[in-house]
Phi, psi and omega in degrees: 000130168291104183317144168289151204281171168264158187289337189325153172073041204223150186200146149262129165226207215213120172325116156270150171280013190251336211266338171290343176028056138199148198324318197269356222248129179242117174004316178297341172312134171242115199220128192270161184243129171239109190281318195269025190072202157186128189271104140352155180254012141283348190125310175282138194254094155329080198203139042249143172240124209250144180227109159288152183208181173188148211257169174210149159054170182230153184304141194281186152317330185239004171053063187228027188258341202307108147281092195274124162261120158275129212261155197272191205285313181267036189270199175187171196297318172309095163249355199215008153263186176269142184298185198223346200238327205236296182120002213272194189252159198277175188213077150227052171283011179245331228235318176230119177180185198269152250340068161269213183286305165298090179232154203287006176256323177254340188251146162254129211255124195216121149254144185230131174290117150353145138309089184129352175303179159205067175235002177132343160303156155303145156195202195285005158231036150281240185224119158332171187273334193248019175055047196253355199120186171278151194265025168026236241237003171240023184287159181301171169268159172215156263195121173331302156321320175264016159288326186292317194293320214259353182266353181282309181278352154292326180296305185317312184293343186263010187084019184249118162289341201223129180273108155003265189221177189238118154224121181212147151266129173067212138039270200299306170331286186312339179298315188270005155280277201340294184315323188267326162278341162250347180240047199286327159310345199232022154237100175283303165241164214221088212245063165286140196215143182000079175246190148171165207280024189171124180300096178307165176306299180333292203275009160267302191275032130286291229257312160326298168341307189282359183240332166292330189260016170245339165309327198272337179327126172308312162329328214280284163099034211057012183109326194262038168332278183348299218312325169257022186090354179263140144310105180284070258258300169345291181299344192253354168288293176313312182322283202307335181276296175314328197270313192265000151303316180310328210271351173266170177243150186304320171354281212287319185305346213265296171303335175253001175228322171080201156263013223267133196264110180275111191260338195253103219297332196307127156239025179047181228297194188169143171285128199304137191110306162296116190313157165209057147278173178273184177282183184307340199243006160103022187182170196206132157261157204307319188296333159267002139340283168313315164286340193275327175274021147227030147270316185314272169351296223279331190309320179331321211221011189220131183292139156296289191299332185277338155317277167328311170292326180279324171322313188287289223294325173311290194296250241257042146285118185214086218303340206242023199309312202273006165273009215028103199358063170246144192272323195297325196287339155336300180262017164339109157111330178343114161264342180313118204275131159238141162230133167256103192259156196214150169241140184293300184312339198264090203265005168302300160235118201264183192297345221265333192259319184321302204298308175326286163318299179287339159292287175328329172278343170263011166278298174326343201088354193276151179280105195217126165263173165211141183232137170250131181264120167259114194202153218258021194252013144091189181294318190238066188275343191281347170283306180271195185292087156259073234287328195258358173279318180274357178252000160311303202292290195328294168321294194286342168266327171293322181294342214240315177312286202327311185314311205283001191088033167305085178346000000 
């Protein structure tokens, strides 16, 4: 078990965007300062260490209400507000806020931009420990774990001993097994949603494709893009077209695009660098329409090296790595209460690494349900209008209040 890091040494502030020198960094950031950091699981001692977040709803008295939501590879701490960079509304804003299934009327609500992010947490565009710049491509590597770790001192700083529950999709899955396996006294429930306990081959060679195609960018420039003001903007738009293909089902593309023929070539505005021509034949199909406006979209609001860096931290996520891989022995002992939720439909992490899990946690002894929702909307049905997804979550954090005394 990994000691919890110390709280020593922490002030909360308030972002400057010149003194933070990125891009992404917005006024709205709420953020804790940790001088003494946190030493990595390479090794490298992180300091001054900054972990942005943002809050919903309030801590009961006995601080036993807290919910931590963990955000997915391109999520960020706006989960339940308007993004401050897009505008859009955040985003699981269908899911938490008061009396949705998260709800923010019974729960203290907790989001953290990742460790290695670039919403305001450290990361590869943050200011070195000696203020010579940012540490683009020489930022450390870091780990799903040390993402957990650098979100402890943050619980810790707010006055919470005991997390309610953990709830994340994809990514925020891996997150909330790390948590229940290194913090399992400080986790009553436990919500991994289209997860699994350990990054399959398939998807390290998704997210390799996607770290090439951003190495080829001309923009890329070693890494030292920023220096000049540039974006590898091409390469991280495709990484992002490629990345959203996995998270759809042939289903759901098929019902919202088909073959269906885009004749009128204008795509309106796009991020430099990105083609926004028609296709070889003078028209486009919607899907590719569509993919080119969330590559386009995505460059706006996401650093490249900090893409790479979370990426790497996926492909060696292995929950049971220190156990020389028995999954059950991970969880030995849990009191921690779960539900592992799965989408039929979800062939990124499919129900099959879900089933995986929950047997092992049911070796372990643990009190673990398990639901696969069936629906035709792909790896990110945890996102969109699932009716039966959403009386899960609901179910199981009510059922899980009641237990603990929850007002």
């Amino acid at each position: 078990m990994v000691p919890l890091p110390p709280a020593a040494g922490h002030q909360v502030r308030t972002f400057d965007p010149v003194m933070d020198q990125s891009p992404h960094v917005s006024p709205q950031h709420q953020a804790a300062l940790f001088t003494d950091g946190l030493e990595l699981e390479c090794g490298v001692r992180l300091a001054p260490l900054t972990v942005a977040y943002r809050t919903y709803g309030t801590l009961s008295p006995r601080a036993d209400n807290a919910v931590l939501v963990c955000h997915a590879l391109t999520g960020d701490q706006y989960v339940a507000e308007t993004h401050p960079l897009t505008g859009k509304p955040g985003w699981w804003s269908r899911l938490v806020g008061p009396g949705l299934p998260i709800d923010t009327g019974r729960f203290f609500v907790i989001c953290v931009n990742v460790l290695g992010g670039c919403m305001g947490s450290t990361g590869p565009r943050s200011e070195r420990q000696d203020r010579s710049g940012p540490w683009g491509t020489d930022f450390p590597p870091v780990t799903i774990r040390d993402m957990v770790r650098a979100q402890a001192l943050l619980v810790s700083r707010l006055g919470i001993d005991r997390l309610f529950a953990v709830v994340g999709g994809s990514m925020g899955g891996m997150q909330v097994l790390s948590w229940a396996a290194t913090f399992p006294e400080r986790v009553f429930a436990a919500l991994p949603i289209a997860t699994a306990p350990f990054h399959s081959a398939q998807n390290i060679a998704f997210n390799e494709v996607s770290r090439q195609a951003i190495f080829a960018d001309p923009d890329w420039q070693g890494g030292r893009y920023w220096q000049d003001g540039r974006i590898p903007a091409r390469g991280l738009a495709v990484a992002r077209m490629m990345a959203h293909i996995t998270y759809l089902s042939e289903e759901a593309l098929t019902r919202k695009f088909g073959r269906k023929v885009r004749r009128d070539p204008a795509m309106g505005p796009v991020a430099p660098g990105v083609s926004p021509g028609a296709g070889l034949f003078g028209e486009m199909f919607e899907v590719e329409s569509y993919l080119r406006h969330q590559g386009s979209s995505f460059v706006q609001r996401f650093d490249a090296n900090a893409y790479l860096t979370i990426t790497r931290a996926m492909d060696y996520f292995d929950v049971a790595a220190d156990h020389d891989g028995d999954l059950a022995a991970a969880f030995a002992g849990t009191r921690t209460r779960f539900c592992v939720i799965s989408f039929s439909s979800d062939w990124l992490f499919p129900t099959a690494q879900s089933r995986i899990l929950a047997r092992a946690l049911n070796m372990a002894a643990a009190n673990v349900s398990f639901v696969e929702i069936d629906t035709d909307k792909g790896h990110d049905a945890f996102l969109l209008d699932e009716p039966d997804f959403d009386r899960t979550v609901r179910g199981f954090l009510s059922g899980c209040a009641e237990h603990a005394g929850l007002a």
